[in-house]
C-alpha positions as CSV (number, residue, x, y, z in Angstrom):
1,X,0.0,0.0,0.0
2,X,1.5,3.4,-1.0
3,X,0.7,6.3,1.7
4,X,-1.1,8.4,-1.0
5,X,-3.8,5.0,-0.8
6,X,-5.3,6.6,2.3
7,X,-5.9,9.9,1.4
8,X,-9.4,10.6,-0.1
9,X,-8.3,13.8,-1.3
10,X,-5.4,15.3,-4.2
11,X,-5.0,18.9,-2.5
12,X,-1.2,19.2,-1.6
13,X,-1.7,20.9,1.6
14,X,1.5,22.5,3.1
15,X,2.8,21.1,6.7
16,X,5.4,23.4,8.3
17,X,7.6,21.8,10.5
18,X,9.0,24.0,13.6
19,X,11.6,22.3,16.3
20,X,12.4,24.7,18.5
21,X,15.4,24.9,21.4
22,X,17.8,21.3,22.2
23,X,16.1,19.8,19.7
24,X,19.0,19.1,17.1
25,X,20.8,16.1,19.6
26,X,17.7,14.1,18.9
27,X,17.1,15.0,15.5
28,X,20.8,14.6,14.4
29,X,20.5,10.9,16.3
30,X,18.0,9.9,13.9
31,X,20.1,11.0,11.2
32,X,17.9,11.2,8.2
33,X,14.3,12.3,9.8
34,X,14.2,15.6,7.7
35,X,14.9,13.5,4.4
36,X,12.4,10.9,5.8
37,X,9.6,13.4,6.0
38,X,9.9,14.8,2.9
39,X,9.6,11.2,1.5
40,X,6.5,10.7,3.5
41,X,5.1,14.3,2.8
42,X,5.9,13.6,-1.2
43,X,4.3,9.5,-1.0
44,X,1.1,11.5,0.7
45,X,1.4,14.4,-2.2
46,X,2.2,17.2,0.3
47,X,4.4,20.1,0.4
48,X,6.7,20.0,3.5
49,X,8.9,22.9,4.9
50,X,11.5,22.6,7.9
51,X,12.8,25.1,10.0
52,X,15.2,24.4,13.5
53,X,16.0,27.2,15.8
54,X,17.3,27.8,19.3
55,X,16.0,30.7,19.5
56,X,12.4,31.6,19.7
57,X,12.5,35.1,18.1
58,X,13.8,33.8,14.9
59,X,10.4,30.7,15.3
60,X,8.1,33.4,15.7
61,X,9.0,35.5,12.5
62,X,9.1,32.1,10.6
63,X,6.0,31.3,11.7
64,X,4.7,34.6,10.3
65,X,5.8,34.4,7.0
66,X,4.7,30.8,6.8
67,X,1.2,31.6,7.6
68,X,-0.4,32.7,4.5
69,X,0.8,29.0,2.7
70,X,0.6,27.2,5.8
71,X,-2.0,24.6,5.6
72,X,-0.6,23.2,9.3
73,X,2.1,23.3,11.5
74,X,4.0,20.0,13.4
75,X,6.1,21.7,16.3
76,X,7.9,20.0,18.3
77,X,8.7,23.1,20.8
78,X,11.8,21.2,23.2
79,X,13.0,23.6,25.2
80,X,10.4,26.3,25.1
81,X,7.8,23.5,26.3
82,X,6.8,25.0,29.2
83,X,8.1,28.5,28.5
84,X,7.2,29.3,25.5
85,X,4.2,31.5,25.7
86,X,5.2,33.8,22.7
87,X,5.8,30.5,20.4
88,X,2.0,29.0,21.5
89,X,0.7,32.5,21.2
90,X,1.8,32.6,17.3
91,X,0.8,29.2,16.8
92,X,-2.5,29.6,18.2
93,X,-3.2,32.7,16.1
94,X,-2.0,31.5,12.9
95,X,-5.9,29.9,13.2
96,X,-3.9,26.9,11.5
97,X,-4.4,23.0,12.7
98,X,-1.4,22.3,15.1
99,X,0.0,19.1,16.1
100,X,2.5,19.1,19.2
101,X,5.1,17.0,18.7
102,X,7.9,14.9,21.1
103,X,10.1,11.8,20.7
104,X,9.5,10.5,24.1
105,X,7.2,11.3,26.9
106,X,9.5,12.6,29.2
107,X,10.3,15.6,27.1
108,X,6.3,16.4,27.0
109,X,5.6,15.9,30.7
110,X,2.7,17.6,32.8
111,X,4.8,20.9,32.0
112,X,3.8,21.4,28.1
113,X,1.7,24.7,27.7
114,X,1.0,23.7,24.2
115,X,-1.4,20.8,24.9
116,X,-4.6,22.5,25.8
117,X,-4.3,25.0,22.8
118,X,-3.0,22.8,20.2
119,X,-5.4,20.8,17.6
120,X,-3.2,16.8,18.7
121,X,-0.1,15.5,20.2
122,X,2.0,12.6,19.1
123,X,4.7,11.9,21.8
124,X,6.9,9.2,22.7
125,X,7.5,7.1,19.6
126,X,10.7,9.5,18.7
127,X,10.9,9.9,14.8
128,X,7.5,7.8,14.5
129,X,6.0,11.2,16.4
130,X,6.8,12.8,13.7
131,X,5.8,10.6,11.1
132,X,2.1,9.5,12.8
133,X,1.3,13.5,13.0
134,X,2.4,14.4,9.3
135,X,-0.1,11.4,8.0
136,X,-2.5,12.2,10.7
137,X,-2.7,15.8,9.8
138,X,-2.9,15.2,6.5
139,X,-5.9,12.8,6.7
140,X,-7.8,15.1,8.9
141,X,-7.4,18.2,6.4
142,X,-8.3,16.1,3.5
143,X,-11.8,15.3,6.0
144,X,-13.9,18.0,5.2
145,X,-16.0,17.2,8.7
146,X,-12.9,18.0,10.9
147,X,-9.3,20.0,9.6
148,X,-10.4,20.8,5.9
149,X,-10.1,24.4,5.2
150,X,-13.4,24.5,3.6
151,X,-15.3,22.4,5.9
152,X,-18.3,23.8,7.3
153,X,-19.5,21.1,9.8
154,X,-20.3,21.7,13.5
155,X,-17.7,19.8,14.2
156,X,-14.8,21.2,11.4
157,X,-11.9,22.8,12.9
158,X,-9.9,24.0,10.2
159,X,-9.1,27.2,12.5
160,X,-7.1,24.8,14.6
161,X,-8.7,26.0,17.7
162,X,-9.5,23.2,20.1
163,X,-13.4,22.2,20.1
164,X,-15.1,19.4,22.6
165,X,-16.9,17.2,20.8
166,X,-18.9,16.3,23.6
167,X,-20.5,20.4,24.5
């Protein structure tokens, strides 16, 4: 089965990927995770874009620019976890589907102040984090019920703003 099999959809939504502060050591363990996600992200007929910084100022302006072609955002925040307000701030008003990311569970914690304002997390599975929540997001944009841009459901939440199923 090739990845593109489980989409319903051909729209080549953009992901941006954002890892923020002490997040290189882990990445540069994996060795190949950038290349590995664009092979995903080009098997699921998505645009992917990276960006790595230590420092959140230079996250936030990225994050700016990449609004307007942003379809979603993966972020795996490290050390701004439970510090960085600015970062959750930006993400939260891009009005873009977020998925918090972590490669184990210790790094997310009960200290993450992403979790209640962002749309998922995938945590613990290291590079598999990544690659769950780029196939994850991408099936739930193409799902005009819950991330699609033009959905119109009670239940759609394209604006990536958390939403209780249950009220």
């Amino acid at each position: 089965m090739k990845l593109s099999d489980l989409r319903n959809n051909d729209t080549s939504w953009r992901i941006v990927v954002l890892n923020g502060p002490n997040t290189t050591a882990a990445i540069n363990s994996i060795g190949n995770l950038n290349e590995l996600l664009k092979e995903w992200a080009k098997s699921l007929g998505v645009e992917i874009d990276h960006f790595q910084s230590n420092h959140e100022g230079k996250i936030l302006e990225y994050i700016h620019a990449a609004v307007p072609t942003a379809t979603g955002f993966l972020v795996n925040p490290g050390g701004l976890t439970s510090v960085g307000e600015s970062l959750r701030h930006a993400l939260k008003d891009s009005a873009r589907p977020v998925a918090e990311i972590h490669f184990d569970n210790a790094e997310l914690g009960s200290q993450s102040i992403f979790s209640p304002s962002v749309t998922s997390i995938f945590s613990g599975l290291h590079q598999f984090s990544y690659l769950g929540g780029l196939v994850s997001l991408v099936l739930a944009l193409d799902d005009l019920d819950f991330l699609h841009p033009d959905g119109n459901s009670a239940t759609n939440r394209s604006h990536g703003t958390p939403k209780s199923l249950f009220v």
